[in-house]
C-alpha positions in Angstrom: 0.0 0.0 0.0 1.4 3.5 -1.0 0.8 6.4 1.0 -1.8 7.8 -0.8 -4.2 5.1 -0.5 -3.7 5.0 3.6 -5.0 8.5 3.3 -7.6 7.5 1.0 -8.7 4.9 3.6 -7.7 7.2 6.6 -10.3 9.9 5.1 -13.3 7.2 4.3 -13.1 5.9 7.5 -12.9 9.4 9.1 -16.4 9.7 7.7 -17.8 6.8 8.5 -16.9 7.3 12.2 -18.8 10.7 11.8 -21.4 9.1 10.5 -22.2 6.3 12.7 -21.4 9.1 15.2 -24.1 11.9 14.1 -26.5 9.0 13.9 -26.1 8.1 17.4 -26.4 12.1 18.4 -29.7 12.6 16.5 -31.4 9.1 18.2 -30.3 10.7 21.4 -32.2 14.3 20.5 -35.2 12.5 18.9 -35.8 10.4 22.0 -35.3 13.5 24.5 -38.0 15.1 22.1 -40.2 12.6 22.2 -40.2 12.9 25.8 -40.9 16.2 25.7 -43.9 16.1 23.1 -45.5 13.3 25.6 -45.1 15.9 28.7 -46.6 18.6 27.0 -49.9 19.9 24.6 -47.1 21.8 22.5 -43.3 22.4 21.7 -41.1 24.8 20.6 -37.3 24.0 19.3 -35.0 26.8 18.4 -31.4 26.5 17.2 -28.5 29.0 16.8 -25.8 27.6 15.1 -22.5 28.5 14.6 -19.5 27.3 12.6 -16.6 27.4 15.1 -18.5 27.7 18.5 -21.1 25.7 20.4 -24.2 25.1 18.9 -27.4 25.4 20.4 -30.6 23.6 20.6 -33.1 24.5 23.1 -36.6 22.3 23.4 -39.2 23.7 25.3 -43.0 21.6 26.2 -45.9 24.0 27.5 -48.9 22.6 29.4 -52.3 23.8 28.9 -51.9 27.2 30.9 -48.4 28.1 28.4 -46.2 27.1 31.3 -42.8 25.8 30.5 -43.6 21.6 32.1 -40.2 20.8 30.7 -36.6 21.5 28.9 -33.9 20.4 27.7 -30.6 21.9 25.4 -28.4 20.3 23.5 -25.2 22.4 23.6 -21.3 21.9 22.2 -19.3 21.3 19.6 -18.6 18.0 18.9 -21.3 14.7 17.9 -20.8 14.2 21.8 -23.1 16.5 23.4 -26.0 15.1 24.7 -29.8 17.0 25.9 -29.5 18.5 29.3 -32.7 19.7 30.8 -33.2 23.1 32.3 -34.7 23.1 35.3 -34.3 26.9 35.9 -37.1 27.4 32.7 -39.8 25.2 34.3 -42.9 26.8 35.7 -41.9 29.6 33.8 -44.9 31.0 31.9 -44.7 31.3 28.0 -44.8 35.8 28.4 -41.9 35.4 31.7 -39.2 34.2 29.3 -36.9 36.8 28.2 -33.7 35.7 26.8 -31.9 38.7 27.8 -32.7 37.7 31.4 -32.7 33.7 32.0 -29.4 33.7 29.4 -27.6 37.1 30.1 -24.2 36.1 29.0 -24.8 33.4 26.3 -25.8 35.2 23.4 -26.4 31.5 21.6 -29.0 30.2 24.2 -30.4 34.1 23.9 -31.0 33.3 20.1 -32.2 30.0 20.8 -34.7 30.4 23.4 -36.3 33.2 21.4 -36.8 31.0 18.3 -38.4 28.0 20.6 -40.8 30.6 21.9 -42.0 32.2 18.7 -44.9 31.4 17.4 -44.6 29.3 14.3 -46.4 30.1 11.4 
């Protein structure tokens, strides 16, 4: 085998791994959702990505009354972050969260939050 096709190899196997890996990473998120959707009458997901920094993923379930009944984000940069929940959102009702103020330093869970409680149209 020559060197090129060890890098050949190298590189194919490179993205298999991130693959299988991404795979694993969106069965994690869909069952945290799923969760969430069973919790709650409806639920908001917002994302802020970015290219070289953490990216965010913030899932919100309201009850009947538009209180927060549970949360979870999904936060970092590699295929290994996994959902988190948020305790500090629950209770909250749907008009008390302002990004500004449950996420004053983390402009990316400020974007985030704000697109999981917009209404969709």
């Amino acid at each position: 085998m020559n060197m090129t096709t060890v890098l050949i190899t190298l590189a194919a196997l490179a993205w298999l791994c991130q693959i299988v890996l991404g795979g694993w990473q969106i069965h994690r998120f869909n069952r945290a959702y799923d969760v969430l959707c069973r919790q709650g009458e409806a639920v908001g997901v917002g994302r802020c990505a970015g290219r070289f920094k953490a990216r965010v993923v913030l899932a919100l379930a309201f009850d009947g009354q538009e209180r927060v009944c549970a949360a979870f984000v999904l936060r970092g940069l590699t295929v290994f972050a996994r959902p988190r929940p948020v305790p500090a959102l629950i209770g909250l009702r749907k008009s008390q969260l302002n990004p500004d103020v449950i996420f004053p330093k983390d402009r990316a869970c400020q974007t985030a939050l704000l697109l999981a409680i917009k209404p969709q149209t």
